[in-house]
N, C-alpha and C positions, 0 to 999 in steps of 0.2 A: 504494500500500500504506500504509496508518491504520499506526502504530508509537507506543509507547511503550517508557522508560525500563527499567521492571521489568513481570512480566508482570499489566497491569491490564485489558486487552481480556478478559472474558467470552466462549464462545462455546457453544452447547449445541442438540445434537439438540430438535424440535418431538415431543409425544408425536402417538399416530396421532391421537387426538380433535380438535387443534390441526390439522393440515393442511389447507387448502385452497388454492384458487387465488389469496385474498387471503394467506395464511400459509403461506408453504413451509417442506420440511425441516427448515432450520438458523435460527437468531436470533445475532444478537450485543448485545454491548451496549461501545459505547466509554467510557472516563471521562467522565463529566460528560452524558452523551448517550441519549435512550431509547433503548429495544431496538429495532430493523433486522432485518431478514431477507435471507434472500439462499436461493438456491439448488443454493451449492457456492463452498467459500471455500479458498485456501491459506493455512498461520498456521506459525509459524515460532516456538520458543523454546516453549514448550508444557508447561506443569504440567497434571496432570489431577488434578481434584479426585473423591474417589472419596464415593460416599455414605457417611452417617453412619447405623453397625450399631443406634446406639440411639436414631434416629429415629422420632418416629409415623408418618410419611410412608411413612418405606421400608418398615417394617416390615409395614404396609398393605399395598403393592405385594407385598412379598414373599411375603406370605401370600394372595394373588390378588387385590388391592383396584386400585383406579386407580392407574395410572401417572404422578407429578406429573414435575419439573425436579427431583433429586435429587443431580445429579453433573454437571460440565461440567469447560469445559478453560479454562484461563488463558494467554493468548498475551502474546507481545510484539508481533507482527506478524500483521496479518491482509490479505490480497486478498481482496476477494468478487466474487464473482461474474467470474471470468477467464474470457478468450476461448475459450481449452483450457488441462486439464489433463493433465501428462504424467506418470505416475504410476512413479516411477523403481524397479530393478529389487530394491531390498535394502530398499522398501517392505512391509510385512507388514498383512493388516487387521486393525483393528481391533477388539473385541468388546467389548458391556455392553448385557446383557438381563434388568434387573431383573424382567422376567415369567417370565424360565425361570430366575431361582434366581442368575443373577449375582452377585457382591460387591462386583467390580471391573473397571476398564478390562483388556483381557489381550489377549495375542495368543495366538492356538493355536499350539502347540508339540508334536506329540508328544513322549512319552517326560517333559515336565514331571513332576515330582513335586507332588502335590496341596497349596494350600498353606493349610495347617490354621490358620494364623495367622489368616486372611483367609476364609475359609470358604469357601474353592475347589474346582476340580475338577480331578481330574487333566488335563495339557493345556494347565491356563492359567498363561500368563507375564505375571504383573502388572507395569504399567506405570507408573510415576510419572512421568516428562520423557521428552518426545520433540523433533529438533530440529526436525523437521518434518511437519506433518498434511496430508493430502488430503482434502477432504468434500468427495464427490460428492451425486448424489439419493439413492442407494440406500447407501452404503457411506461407509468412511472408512477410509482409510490410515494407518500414520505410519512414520516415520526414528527409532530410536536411533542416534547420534552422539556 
């Protein structure tokens, strides 16, 4: 497991245009080190950086344009690519789908109240730190701690 000090390890979803068989899933990027890919990583200590509302980028995306790297997560600790992942029970997925209107990283929640700050929807429980992520192929977990 790569580990640093404060959380300086980058890690972020591939859009679908990016994937192939030489570019999977996930990319990271260490200090000092280009970007790696991997297939399914565990990361530990976890800021997530949420997109910027008054970006061109996003803004684009949100109004139906291409999808760029908009938002990632900042670890202290990463494994890539582990033998199995065991994905523990007070685990919740994770959600951020700048194509369908997103704002932010969230978990589903019912009963959430919509959060108008962040231009949410009812349901979603915005996330800032998590102690723990799971990124699989398809999906991605985390731990509040």
């Amino acid at each position: 497991m790569e580990k640093t000090a404060k959380p300086k390890i980058q890690f972020h979803r591939n859009t679908p245009e990016q994937l192939s068989s030489y570019h999977p899933r996930w990319s990271y990027i260490l200090p000092g080190k280009p970007t790696a890919d991997c297939t399914c990583a565990i990361l530990e200590g976890v800021t997530l950086k949420h997109p910027n509302p008054d970006s061109k980028q996003v803004k684009n995306c949100w109004a139906g344009g291409s999808r760029k790297v908009s938002a990632w997560f900042k670890t202290v600790a990463i494994e890539v690519n582990p033998e199995s992942i065991r994905i523990p029970s007070e685990a919740e997925e994770i959600f951020f789908d700048p194509t369908k209107g997103d704002r932010f990283f969230h978990f589903y929640r019912p009963g959430t109240p919509a959060n108008k700050e962040f231009g949410g929807k009812p349901g979603q429980f915005k996330i800032d730190y998590l102690s723990k992520v799971y990124a699989l192929d398809n999906s991605i977990f985390g731990v509040i701690k």
